[in-house]
C-alpha positions in Angstrom: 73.4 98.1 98.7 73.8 96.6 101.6 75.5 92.8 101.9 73.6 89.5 101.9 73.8 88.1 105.1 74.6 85.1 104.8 77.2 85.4 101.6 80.5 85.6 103.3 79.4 82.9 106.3 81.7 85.0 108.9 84.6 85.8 106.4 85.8 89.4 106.1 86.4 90.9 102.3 89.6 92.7 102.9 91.0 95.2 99.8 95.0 95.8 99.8 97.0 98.3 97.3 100.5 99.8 97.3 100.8 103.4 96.7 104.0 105.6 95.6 103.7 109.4 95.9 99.6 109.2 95.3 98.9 112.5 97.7 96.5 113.9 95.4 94.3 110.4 94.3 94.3 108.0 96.9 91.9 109.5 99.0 89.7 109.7 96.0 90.6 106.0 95.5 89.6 104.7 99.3 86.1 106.7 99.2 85.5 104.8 96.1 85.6 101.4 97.7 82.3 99.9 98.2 82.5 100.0 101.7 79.0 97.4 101.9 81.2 94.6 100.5 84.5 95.7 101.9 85.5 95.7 105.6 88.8 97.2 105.3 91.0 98.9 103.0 94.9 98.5 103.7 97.3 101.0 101.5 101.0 100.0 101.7 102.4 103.4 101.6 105.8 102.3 99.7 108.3 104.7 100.9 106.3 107.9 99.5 107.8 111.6 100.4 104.7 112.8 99.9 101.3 112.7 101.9 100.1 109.8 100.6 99.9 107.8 103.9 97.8 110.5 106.1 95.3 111.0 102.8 94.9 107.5 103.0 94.2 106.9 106.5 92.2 110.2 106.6 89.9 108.6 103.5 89.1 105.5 106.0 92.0 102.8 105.0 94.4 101.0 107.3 97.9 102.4 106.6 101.1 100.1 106.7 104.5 101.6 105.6 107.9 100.8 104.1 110.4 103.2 104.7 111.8 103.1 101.5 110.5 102.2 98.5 110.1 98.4 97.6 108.6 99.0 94.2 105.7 97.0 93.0 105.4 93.3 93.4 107.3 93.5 96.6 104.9 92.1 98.6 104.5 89.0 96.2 108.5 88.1 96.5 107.8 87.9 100.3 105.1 85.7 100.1 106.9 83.5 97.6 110.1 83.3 99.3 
């Protein structure tokens, strides 16, 4: 399905999720993602020890990374503070 035109009038629909330790699912998760509404994907990679970063970049999505883990809702606090 591809997107109307003239629906987002220039905008870009941008999707955003942390992950902890998801080597396994989130690459299954960013293939999901209706990429004809969606123009990027950005995984937070929250400190994992795991290859949860590279299966998410590999699967298509922008990867950013905290070296240690924040735990969820992290991001929120920063944007409140």
């Amino acid at each position: 399905m591809a997107r109307p035109p003239d629906v987002y009038r220039g905008k870009r629909v941008l999707l955003m999720t942390g992950a902890f330790n998801e080597e396994g699912k989130i690459g299954r998760t960013v293939r999901k993602v209706p990429w004809d509404i969606v123009d990027e994907f950005v995984v937070v990679d929250d400190g994992s020890t795991d290859d949860t970063g590279n299966e998410a970049r590999e699967a298509g999505a922008t990867v950013l990374r905290n070296d240690v883990n924040r735990g969820p809702g992290f991001l929120t606090r920063r944007v409140q503070a």
